[in-house]
C-alpha positions as CSV (number, residue, x, y, z in Angstrom):
1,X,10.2,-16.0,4.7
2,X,11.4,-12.7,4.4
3,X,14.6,-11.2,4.4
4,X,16.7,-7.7,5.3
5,X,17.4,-8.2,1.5
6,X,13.6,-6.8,1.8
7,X,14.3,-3.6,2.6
8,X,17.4,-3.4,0.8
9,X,16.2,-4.4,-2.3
10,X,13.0,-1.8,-2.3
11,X,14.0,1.9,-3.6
12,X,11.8,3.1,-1.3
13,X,12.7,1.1,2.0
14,X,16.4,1.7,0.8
15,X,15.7,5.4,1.2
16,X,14.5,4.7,4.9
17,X,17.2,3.0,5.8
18,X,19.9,5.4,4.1
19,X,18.4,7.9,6.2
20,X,18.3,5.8,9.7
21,X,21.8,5.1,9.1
22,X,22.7,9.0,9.0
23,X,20.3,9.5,11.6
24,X,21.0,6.6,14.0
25,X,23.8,4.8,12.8
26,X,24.6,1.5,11.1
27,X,24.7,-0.5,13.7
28,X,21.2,1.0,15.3
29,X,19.6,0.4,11.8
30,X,20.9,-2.8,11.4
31,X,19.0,-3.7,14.7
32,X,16.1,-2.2,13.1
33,X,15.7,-4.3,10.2
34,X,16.4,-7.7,12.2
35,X,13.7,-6.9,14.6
36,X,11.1,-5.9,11.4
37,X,11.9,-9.0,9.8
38,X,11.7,-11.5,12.7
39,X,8.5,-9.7,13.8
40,X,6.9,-9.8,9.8
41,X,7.7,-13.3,9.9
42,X,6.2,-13.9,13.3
43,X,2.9,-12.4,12.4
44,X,2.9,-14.4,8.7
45,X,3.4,-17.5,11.0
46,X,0.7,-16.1,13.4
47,X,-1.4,-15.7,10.5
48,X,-0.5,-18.5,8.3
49,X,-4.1,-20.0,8.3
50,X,-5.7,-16.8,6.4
51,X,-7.0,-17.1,2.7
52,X,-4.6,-17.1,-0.2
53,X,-5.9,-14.2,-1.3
54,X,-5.9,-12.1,2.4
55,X,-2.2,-13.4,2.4
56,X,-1.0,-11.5,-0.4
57,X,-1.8,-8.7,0.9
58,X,-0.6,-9.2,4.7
59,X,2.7,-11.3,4.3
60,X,3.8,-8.8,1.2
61,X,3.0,-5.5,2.2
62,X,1.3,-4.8,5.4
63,X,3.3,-7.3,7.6
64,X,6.6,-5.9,6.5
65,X,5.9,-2.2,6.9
66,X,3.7,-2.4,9.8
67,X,7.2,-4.6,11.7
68,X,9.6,-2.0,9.9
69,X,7.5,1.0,11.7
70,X,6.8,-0.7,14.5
71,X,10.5,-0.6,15.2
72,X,11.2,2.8,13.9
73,X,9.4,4.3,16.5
74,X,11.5,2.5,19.4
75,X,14.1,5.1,18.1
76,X,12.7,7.7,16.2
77,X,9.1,10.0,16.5
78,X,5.8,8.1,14.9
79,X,5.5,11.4,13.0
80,X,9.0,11.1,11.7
81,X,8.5,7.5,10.8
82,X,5.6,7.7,8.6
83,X,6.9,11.1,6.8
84,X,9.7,8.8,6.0
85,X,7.7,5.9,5.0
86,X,5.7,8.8,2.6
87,X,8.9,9.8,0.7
88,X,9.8,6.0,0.7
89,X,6.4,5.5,-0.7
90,X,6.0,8.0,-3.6
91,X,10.4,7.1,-4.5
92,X,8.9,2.9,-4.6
93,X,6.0,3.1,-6.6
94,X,7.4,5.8,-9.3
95,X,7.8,2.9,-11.4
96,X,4.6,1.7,-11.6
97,X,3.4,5.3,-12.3
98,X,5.4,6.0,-14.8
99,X,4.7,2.6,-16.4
100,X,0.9,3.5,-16.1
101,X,1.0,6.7,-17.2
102,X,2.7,5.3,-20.3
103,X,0.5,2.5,-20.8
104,X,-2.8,4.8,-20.8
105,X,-1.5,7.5,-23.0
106,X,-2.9,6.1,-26.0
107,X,-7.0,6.6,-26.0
108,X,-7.9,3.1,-26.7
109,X,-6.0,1.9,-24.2
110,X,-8.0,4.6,-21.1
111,X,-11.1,1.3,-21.7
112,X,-9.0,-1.4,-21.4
113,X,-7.6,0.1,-18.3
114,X,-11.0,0.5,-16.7
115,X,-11.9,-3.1,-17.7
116,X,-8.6,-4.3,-16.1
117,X,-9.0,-2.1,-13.3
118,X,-12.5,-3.8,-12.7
119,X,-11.2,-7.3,-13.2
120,X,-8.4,-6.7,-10.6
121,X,-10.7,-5.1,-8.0
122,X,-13.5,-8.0,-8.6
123,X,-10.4,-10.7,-8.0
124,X,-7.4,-9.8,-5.9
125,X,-9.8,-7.2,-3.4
126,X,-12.9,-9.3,-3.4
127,X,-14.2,-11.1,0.4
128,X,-11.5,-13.6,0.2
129,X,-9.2,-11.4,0.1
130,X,-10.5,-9.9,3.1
131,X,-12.6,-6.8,1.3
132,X,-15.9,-5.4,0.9
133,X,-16.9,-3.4,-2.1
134,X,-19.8,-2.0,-3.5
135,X,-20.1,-0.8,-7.2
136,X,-21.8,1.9,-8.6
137,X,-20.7,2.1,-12.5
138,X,-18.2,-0.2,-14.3
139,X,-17.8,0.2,-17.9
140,X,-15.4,1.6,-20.7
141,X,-16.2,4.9,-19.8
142,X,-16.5,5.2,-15.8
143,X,-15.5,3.3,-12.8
144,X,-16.8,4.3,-9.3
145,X,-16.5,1.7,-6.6
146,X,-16.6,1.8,-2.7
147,X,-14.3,0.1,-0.1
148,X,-16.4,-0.7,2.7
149,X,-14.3,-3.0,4.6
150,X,-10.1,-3.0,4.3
151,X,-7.6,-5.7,5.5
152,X,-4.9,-2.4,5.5
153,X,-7.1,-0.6,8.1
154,X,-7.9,-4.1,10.0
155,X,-4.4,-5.6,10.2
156,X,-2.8,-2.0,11.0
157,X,-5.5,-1.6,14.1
158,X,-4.8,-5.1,15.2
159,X,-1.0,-4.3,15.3
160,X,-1.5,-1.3,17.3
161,X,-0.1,1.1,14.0
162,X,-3.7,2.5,12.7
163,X,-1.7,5.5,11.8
164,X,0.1,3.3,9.2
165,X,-3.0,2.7,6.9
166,X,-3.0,6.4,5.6
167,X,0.2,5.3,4.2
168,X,-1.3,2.5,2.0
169,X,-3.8,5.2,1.0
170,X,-1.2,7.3,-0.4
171,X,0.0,4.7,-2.6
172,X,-2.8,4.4,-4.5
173,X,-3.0,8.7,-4.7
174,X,0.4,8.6,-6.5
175,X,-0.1,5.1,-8.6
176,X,-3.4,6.4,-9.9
177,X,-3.5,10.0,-9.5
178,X,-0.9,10.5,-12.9
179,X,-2.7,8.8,-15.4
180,X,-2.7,10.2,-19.2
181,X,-6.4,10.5,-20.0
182,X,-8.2,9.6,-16.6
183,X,-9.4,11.3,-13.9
184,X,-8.8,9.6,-10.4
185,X,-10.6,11.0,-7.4
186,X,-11.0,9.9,-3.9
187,X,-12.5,12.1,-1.5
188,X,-11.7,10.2,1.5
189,X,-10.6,6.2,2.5
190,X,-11.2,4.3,5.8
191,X,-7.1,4.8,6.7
192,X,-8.0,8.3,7.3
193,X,-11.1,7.8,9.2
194,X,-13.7,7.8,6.9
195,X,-16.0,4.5,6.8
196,X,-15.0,4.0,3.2
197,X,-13.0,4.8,0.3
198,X,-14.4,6.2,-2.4
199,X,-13.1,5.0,-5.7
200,X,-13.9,6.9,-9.2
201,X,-12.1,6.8,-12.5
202,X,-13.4,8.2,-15.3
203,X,-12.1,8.8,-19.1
204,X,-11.6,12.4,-19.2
């Protein structure tokens, strides 16, 4: 079950809520964050019967932002909400893009990354976990993969938030879009109204 520890816990989320504070008040974000997590834990119970693998992604990352914006914008404009949840974004992954950018700076490790890279996308975004993908190349050299069908855009429609999906997009844009030795491109995704998202990774 989740907790406002959440939020607090997250640099990125703990950027949001530094901000609400000076914006709304302590009290007002206080109330913020009770709602979100009442309401995340709410739609995990609501969803409780979904695949393992769908469940990873809903109950850990598009339940609790989807509750957290959902309450936001009781106080605050959609359009300031999700610039918020952008900063948040880029601050909370940071770590993960330095680490990457690290770990692919030496040239034999650019293969292994597209080989893991594969491996992940073939097992943690497969059917069960509620995707559709089709590949096109997949080897030491290249990957290029689409996203025809995303549990992001499906779960954020459902919820009434479609806006939020963009924002799931722009993770991956600032994860993969430093790494030392390969080029990431993605012309356009299904959260920002395209009917897929076009994946390609190759060794520069």
């Amino acid at each position: 079950m989740l907790t406002g520890k959440y939020y607090e816990k997250n640099n990125g989320y703990k950027y949001v809520l530094d901000t609400l504070k000076e914006q709304l008040g302590e009290e007002t974000t206080v109330s913020i964050v009770d709602e979100a997590v009442k309401k995340c834990n709410a739609l995990c119970r609501e969803y409780a019967g979904l695949p393992k693998k769908e469940k990873v992604h809903t109950d850990k990352m598009i339940f609790p932002r989807a509750a957290l914006y959902r309450q936001m914008i009781q106080h605050i404009p959609s359009e300031q909400a999700i610039d918020l949840l952008m900063e948040a974004i880029r601050i909370g992954v940071e770590p993960d893009m330095k680490r990457l950018r690290r770990l692919t700076k030496p040239t034999f490790m650019r293969s292994l990354f597209l080989k893991a890279f594969y491996k992940m996308l073939s097992v943690s975004f497969n059917e069960e976990a509620g995707f559709k993908t089709k590949f096109y190349e997949a080897d030491n050299k290249r990957l290029r993969v689409d996203v025809l069908q995303c549990p992001y855009d499906k779960y954020c429609t459902l919820l009434g938030c479609k806006e939020l999906t963009a924002t799931f997009c722009y993770s991956d844009d600032c994860i993969y879009g430093n790494l030392t030795g390969i080029e990431y491109q993605r012309n356009v995704t299904i959260g920002r109204g395209a009917d897929k998202c076009d994946f390609d990774f190759r060794k520069a």
